[in-house]
DODOTI-297068 format. One record per residue (C-alpha): residue number from 1; residue in one letter; chain; x, y, z. Coordinates in steps of 0.001 Angstrom, whole numbers, plus 500000, padded with zeros to 6 digits. Layout:
! DODOTI-297068
<node n="NUM" res="a" chain="A" xx="X" yy="Y" zz="Z"/>
...
This chain:
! DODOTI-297068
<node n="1" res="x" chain="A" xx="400690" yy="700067" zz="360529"/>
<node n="2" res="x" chain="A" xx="398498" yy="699368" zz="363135"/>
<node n="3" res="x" chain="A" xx="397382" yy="702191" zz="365952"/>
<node n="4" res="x" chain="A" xx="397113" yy="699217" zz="367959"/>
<node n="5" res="x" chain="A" xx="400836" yy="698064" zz="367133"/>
<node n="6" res="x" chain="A" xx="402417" yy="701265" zz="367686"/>
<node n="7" res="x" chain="A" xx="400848" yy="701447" zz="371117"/>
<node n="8" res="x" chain="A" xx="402048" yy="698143" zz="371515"/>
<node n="9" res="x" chain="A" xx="405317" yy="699447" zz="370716"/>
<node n="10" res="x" chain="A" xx="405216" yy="702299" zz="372837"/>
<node n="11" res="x" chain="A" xx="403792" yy="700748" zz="376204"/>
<node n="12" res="x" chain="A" xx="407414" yy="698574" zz="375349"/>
<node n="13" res="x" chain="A" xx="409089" yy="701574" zz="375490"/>
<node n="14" res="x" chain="A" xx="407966" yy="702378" zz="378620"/>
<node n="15" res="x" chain="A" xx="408704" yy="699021" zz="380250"/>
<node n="16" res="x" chain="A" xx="412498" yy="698988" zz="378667"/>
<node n="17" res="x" chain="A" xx="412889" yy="703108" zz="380130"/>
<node n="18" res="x" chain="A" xx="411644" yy="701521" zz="383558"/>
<node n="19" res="x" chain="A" xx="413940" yy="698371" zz="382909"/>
<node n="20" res="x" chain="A" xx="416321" yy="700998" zz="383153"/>
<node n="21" res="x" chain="A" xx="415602" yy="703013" zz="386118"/>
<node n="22" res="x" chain="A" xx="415593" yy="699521" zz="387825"/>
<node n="23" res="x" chain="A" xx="418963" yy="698684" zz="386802"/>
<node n="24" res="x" chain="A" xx="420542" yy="702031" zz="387384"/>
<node n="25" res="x" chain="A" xx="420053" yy="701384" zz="390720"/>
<node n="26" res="x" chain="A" xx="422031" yy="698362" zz="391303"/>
<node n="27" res="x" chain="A" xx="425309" yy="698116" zz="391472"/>
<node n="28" res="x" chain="A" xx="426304" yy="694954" zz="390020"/>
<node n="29" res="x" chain="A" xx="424108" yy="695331" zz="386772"/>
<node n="30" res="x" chain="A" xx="424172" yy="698919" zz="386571"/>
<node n="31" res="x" chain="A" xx="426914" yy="699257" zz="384079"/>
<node n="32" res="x" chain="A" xx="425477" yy="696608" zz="381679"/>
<node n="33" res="x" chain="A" xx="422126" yy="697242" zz="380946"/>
<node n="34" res="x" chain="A" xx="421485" yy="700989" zz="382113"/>
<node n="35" res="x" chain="A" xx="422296" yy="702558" zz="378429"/>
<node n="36" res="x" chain="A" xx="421319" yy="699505" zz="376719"/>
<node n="37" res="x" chain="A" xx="417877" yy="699588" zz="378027"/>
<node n="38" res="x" chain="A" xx="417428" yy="703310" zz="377678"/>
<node n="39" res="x" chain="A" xx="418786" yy="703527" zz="374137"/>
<node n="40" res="x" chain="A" xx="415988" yy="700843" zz="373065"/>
<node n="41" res="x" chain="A" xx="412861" yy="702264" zz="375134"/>
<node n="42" res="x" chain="A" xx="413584" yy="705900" zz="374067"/>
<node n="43" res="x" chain="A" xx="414119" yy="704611" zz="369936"/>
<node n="44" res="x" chain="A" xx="410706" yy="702860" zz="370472"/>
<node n="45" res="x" chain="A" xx="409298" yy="705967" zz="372635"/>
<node n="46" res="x" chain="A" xx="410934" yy="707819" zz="368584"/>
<node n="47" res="x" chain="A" xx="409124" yy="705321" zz="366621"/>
<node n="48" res="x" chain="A" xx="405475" yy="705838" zz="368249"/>
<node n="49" res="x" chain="A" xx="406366" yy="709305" zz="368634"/>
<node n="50" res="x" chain="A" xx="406547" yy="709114" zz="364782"/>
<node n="51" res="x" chain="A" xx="403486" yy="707808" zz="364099"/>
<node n="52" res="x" chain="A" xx="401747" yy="710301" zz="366193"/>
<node n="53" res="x" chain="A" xx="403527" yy="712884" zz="364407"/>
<node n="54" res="x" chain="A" xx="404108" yy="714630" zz="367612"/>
<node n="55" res="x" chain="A" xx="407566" yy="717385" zz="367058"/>
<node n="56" res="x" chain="A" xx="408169" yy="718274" zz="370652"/>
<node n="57" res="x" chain="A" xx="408459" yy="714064" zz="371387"/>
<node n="58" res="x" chain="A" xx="410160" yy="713316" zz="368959"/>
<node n="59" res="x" chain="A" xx="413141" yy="716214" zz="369553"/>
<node n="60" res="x" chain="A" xx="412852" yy="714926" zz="373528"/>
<node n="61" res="x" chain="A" xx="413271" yy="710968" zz="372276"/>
<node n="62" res="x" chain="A" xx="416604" yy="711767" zz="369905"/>
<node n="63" res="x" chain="A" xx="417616" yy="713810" zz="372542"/>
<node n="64" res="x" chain="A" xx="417506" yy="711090" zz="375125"/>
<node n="65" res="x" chain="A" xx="419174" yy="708575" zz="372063"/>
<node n="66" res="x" chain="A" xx="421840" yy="710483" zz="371685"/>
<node n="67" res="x" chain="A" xx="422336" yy="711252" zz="375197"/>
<node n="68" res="x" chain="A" xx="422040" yy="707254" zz="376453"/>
<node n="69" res="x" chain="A" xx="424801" yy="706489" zz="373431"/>
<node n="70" res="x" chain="A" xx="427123" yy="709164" zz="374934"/>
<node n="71" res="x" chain="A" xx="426979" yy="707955" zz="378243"/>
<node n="72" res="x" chain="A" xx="427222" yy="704289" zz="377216"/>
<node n="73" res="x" chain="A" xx="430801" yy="705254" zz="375275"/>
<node n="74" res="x" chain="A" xx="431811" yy="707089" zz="378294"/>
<node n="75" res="x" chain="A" xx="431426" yy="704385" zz="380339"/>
<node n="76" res="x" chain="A" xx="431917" yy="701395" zz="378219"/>
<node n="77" res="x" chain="A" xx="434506" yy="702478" zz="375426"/>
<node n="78" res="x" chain="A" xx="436554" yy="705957" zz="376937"/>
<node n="79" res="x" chain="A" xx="436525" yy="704113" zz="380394"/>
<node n="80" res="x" chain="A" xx="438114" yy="700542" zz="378599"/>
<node n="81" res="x" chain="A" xx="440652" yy="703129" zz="376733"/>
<node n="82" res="x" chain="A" xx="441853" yy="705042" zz="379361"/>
<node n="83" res="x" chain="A" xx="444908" yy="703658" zz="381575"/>
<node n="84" res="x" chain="A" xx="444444" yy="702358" zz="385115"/>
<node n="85" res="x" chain="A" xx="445986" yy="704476" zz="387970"/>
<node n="86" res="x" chain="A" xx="447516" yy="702504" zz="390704"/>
């Protein structure tokens, strides 16, 4: 590909990871789109991170994957599972 395209792809990254930030702040949306919005900007950050063939970045970015998919199960899927306390 393209140097051009996988900057493209990266500066997306970036906007998604800040998409994120944004959304981890409010309340009412925070729980929606936080993970969703990390877990795409940081496997974008992985893809240009790839083409520049850079190790340390690319560790970092499947670090930060993983970590956003964690998070979204334990708020999305163990918190759904998990009985209510009155």
């Amino acid at each position: 590909m393209n140097e051009v395209v996988y900057r493209i792809i990266a500066i997306a990254g970036l906007i998604l990871t800040i998409l994120g930030n944004y959304f981890s702040l409010k309340a009412r949306t925070r729980k929606k789109f936080t993970y969703l919005f990390f877990t795409i900007g940081a496997t974008t950050l992985l893809i240009y991170s790839i083409s520049i063939r850079d190790v340390i970045f690319i560790v970092l970015q499947s670090a930060v994957i993983i970590t956003s998919i964690y998070e979204y199960y334990l708020v999305h899927i163990k918190k759904a599972k998990s009985p209510k306390i009155k």
